[in-house]
NUNU-637726 format. One record per residue: residue number from 1; residue in three letters; x, y, z of N, C-alpha, C in turn. Coordinates in Angstrom, 1 decimal. Each point is the difference from the previous one (the first is absolute). Layout:
# residues N
[NUM,ALA,[X,Y,Z],[X,Y,Z],[X,Y,Z]]
...
This chain:
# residues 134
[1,UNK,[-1.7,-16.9,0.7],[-1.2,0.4,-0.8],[-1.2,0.3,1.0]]
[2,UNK,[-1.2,1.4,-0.5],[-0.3,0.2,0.9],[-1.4,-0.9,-0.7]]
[3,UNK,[-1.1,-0.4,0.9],[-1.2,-0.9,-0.5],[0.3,-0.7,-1.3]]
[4,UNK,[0.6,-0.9,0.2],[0.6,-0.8,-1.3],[-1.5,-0.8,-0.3]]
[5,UNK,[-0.2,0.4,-1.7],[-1.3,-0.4,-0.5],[0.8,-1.2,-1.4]]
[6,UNK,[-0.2,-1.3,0.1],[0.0,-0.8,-1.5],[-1.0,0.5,-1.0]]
[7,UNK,[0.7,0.3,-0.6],[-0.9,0.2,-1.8],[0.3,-0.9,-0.9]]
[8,UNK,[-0.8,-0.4,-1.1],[0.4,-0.7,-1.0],[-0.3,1.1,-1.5]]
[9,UNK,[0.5,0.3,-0.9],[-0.2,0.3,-1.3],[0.7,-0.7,-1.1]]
[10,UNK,[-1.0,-0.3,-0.9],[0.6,-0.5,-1.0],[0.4,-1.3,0.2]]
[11,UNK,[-0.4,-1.0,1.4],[0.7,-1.1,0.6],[1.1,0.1,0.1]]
[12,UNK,[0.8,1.0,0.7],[1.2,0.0,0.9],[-0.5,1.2,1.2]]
[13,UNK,[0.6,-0.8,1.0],[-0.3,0.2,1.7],[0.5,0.9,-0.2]]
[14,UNK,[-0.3,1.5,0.9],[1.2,1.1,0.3],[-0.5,0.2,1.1]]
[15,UNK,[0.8,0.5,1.4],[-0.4,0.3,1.5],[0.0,1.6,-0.2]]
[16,UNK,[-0.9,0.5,-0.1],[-0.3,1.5,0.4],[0.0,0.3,1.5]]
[17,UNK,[0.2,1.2,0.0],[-0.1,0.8,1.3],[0.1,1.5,0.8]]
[18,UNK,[-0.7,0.5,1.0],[-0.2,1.4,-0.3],[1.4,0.9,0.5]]
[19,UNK,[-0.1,1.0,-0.5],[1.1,1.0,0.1],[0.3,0.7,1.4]]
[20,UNK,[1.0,0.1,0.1],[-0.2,0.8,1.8],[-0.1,1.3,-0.7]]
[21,UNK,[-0.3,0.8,0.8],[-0.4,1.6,0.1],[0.7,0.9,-0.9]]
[22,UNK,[1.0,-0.1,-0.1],[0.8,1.5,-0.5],[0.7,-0.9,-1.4]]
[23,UNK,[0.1,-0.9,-0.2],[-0.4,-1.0,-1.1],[-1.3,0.4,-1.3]]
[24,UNK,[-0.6,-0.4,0.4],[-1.4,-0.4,-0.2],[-0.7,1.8,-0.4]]
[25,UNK,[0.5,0.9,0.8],[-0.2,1.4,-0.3],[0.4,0.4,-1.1]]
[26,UNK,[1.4,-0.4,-0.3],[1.0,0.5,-0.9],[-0.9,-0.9,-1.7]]
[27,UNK,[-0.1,-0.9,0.0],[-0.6,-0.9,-0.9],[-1.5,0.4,-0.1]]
[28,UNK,[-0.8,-0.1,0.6],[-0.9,0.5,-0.3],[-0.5,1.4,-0.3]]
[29,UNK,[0.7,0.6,0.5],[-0.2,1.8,-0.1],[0.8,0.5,-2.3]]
[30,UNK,[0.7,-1.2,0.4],[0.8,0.2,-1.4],[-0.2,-1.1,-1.2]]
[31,UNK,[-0.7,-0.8,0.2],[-0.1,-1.0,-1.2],[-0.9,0.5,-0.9]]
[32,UNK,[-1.5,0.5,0.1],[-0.3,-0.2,-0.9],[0.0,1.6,-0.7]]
[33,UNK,[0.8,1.0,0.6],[0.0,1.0,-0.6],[1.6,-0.1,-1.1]]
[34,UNK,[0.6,-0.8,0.5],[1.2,-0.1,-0.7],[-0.3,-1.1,-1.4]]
[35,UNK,[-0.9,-0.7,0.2],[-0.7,-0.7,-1.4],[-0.7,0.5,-0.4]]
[36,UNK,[-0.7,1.2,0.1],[-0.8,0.5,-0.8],[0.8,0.4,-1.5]]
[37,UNK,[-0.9,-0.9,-1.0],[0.7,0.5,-1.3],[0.5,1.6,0.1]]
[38,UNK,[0.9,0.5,-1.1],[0.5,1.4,-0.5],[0.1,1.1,1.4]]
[39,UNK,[-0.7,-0.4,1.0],[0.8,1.1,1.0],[0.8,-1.1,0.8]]
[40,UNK,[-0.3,-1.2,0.0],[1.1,-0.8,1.4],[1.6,-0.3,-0.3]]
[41,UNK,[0.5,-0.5,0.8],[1.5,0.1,-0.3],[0.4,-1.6,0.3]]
[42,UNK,[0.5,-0.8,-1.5],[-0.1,-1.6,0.3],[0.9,-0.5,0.9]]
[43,UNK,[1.2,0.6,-0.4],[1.1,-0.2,1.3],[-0.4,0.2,1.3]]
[44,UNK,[-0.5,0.8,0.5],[-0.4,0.3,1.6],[-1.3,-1.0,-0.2]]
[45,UNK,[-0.9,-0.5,-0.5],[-0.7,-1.2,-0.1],[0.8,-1.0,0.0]]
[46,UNK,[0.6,-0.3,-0.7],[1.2,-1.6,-0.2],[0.4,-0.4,1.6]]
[47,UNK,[0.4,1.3,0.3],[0.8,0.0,1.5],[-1.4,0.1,1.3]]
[48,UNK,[-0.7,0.2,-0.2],[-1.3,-0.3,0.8],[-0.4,-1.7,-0.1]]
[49,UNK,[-0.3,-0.5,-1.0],[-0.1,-0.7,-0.4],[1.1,-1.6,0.5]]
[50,UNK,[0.8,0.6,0.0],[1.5,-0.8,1.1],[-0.2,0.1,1.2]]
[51,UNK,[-0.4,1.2,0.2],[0.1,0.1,1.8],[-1.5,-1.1,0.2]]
[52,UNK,[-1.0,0.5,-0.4],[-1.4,-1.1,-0.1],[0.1,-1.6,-0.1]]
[53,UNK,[0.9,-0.4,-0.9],[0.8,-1.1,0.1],[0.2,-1.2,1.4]]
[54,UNK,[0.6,1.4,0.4],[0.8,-0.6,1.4],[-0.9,-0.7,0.9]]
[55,UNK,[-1.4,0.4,-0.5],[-1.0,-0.6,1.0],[-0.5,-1.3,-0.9]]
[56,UNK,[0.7,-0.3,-0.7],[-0.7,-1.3,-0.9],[1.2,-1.2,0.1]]
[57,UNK,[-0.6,-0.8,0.4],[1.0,-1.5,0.2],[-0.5,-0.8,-0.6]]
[58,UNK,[0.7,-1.3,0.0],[-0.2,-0.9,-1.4],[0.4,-1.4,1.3]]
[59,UNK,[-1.0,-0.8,0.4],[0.1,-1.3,1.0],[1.4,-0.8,-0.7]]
[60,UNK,[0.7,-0.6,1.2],[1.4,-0.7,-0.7],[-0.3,-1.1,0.4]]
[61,UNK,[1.0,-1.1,-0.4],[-0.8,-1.6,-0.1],[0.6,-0.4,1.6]]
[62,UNK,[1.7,0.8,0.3],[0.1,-0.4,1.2],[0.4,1.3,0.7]]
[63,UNK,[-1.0,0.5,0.8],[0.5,1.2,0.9],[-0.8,1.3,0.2]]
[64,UNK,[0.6,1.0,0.2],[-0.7,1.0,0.1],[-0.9,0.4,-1.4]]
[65,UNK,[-0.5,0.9,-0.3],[-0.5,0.5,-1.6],[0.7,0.9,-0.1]]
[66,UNK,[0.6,0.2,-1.5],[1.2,0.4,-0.1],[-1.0,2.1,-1.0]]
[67,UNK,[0.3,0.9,0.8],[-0.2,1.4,0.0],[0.1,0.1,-1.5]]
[68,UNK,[-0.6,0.7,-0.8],[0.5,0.7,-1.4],[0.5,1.5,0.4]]
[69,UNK,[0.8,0.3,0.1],[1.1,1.1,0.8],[0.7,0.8,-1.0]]
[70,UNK,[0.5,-0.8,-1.4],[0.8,0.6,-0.8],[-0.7,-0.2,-1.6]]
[71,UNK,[0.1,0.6,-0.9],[-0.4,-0.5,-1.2],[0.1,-1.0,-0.8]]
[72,UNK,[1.3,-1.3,0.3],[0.2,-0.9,-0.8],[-1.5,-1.0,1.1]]
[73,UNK,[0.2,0.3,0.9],[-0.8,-1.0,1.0],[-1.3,0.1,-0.7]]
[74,UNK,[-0.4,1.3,0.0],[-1.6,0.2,-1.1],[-0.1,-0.5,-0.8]]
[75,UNK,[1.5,0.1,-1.6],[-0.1,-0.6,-1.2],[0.2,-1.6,0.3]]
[76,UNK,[0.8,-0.3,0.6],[-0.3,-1.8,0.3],[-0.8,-0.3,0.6]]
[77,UNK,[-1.0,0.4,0.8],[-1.2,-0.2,0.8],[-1.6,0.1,-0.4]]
[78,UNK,[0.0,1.1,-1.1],[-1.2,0.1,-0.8],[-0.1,0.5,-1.2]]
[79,UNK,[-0.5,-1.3,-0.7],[0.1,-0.3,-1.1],[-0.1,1.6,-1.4]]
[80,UNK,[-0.6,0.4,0.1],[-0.4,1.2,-1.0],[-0.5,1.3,0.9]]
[81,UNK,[-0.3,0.9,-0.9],[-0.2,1.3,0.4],[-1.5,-0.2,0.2]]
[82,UNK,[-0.8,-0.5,-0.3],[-1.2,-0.3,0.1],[-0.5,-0.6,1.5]]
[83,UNK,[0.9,-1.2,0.0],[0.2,-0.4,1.8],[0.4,1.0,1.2]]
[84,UNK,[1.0,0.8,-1.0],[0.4,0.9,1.1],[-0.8,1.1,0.3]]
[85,UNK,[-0.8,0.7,-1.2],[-1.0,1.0,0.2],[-1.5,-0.8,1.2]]
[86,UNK,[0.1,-1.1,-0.1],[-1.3,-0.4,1.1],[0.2,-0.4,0.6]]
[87,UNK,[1.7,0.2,0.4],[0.2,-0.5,1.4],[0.4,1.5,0.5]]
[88,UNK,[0.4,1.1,-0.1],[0.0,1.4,0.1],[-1.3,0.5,0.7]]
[89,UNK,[-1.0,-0.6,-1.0],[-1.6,0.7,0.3],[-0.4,-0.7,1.4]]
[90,UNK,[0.6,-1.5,0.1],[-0.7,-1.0,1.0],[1.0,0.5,1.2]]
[91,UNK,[0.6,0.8,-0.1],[1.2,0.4,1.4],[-0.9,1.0,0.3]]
[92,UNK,[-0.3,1.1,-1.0],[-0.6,0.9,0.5],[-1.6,0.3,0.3]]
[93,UNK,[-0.7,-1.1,-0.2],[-1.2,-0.4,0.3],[0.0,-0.4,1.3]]
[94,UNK,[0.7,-0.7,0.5],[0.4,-0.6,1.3],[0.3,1.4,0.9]]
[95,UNK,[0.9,0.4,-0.6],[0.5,0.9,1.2],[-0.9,1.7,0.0]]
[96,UNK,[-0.5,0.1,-0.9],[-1.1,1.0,-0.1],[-1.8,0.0,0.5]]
[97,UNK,[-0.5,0.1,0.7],[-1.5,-0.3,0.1],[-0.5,0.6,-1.1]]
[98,UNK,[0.0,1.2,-0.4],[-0.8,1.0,-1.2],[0.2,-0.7,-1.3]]
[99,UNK,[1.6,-0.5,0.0],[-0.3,-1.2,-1.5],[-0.8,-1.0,-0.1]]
[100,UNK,[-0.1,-0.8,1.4],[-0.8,-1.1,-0.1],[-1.6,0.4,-0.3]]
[101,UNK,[-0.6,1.2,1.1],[-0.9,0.2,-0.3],[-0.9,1.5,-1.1]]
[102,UNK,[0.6,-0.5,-1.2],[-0.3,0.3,-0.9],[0.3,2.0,-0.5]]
[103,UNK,[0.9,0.0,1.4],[-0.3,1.7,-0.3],[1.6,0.6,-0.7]]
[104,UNK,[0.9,-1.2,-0.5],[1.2,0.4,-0.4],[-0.6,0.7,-1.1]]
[105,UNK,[-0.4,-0.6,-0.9],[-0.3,0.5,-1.6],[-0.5,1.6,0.3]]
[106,UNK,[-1.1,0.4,0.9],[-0.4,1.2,0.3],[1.1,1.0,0.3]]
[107,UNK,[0.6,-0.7,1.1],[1.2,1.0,0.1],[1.3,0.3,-1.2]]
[108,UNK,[0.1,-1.4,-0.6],[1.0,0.6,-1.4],[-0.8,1.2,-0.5]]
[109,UNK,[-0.9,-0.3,-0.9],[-1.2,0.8,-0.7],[0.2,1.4,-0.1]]
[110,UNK,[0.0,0.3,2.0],[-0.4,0.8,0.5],[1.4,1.2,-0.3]]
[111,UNK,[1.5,-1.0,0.5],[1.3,0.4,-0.2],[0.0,0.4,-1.3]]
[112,UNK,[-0.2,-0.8,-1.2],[0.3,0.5,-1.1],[-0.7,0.9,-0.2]]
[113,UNK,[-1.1,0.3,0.1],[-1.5,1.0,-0.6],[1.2,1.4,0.8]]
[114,UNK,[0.3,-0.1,1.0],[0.6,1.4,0.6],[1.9,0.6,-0.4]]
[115,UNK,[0.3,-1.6,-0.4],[1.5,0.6,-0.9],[-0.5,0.5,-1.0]]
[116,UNK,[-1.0,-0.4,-0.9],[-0.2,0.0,-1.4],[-0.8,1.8,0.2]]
[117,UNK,[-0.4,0.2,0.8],[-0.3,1.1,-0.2],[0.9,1.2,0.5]]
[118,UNK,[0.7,-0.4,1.3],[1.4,0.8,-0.1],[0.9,0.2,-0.9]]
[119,UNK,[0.2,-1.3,-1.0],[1.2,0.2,-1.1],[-1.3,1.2,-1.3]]
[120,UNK,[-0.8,-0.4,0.5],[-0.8,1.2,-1.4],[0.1,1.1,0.6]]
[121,UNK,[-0.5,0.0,1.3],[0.6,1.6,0.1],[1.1,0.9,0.3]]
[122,UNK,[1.1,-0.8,0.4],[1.4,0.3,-0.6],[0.3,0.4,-1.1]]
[123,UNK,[-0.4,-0.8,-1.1],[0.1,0.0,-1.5],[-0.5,1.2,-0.6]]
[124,UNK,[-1.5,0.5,0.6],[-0.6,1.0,-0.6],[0.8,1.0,0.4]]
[125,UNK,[0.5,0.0,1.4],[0.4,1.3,0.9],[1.4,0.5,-0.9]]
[126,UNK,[0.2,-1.3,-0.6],[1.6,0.4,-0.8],[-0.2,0.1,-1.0]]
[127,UNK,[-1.0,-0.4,-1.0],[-0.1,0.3,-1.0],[-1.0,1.4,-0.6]]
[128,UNK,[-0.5,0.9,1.3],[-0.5,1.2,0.0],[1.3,1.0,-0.1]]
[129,UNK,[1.2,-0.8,0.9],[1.5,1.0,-0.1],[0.3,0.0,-1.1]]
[130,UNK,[0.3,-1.0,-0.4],[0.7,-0.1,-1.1],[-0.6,0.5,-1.4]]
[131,UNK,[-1.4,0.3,0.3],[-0.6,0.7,-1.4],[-0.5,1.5,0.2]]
[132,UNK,[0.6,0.4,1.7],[0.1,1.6,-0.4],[0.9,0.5,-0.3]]
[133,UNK,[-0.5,1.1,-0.2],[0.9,1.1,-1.3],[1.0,1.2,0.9]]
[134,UNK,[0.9,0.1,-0.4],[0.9,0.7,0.9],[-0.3,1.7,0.0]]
């Protein structure tokens, strides 16, 4: 683990920690456009969201802290989807500076304001075809 950080949510400990390079690219470059409601894709999210995982450990009573690596390890390690959505955010707060300091929301914003106007003008560009006259 790389800068292994303790977190507590919800009163259960989880050891966070940051992503190496070509990691941490792949996840960040793709999460939150793959959750973007109606354009993102949940499966390539789900599977983001696993690999993100890997950086989240759970303290054991004798030994090392045991990695959440596979999906049963997540569903027996944190309790609800609710735990799991703020322990998602608290990975990538950590390992992002622009999330911590307040400029994530701007850049969503910013992403969606520029799909949302590409998918309209696709839309128009095809629906100008499709209503000319042969």
């Amino acid at each position: 683990m790389l800068e292994p950080k303790e977190i507590q949510i919800d009163g259960k400990t989880y050891i966070i920690s940051k992503f190496p390079a070509v990691a941490g690219r792949e996840i960040v470059t793709q999460y939150p456009i793959t959750a973007a409601p109606k354009i993102g894709n949940y499966e390539v999210n789900e599977e983001l969201m696993l690999k993100l995982m890997c950086f989240v450990a759970v303290p054991m009573p004798a030994g090392d802290p045991l990695a959440l690596t596979e999906r049963n390890l997540v569903d027996n390690h944190v309790p609800n989807f609710e735990v799991l959505m703020k322990l998602e955010w608290a990975v990538l707060n950590y390992n992002c500076s622009f999330f911590a300091s307040g400029q994530a929301q701007s850049f969503l914003e910013s992403l969606a304001n520029k799909v949302q106007s590409l998918i309209m003008s696709t839309l128009t560009d095809f629906s100008a075809k499709l209503s000319a006259k042969d």
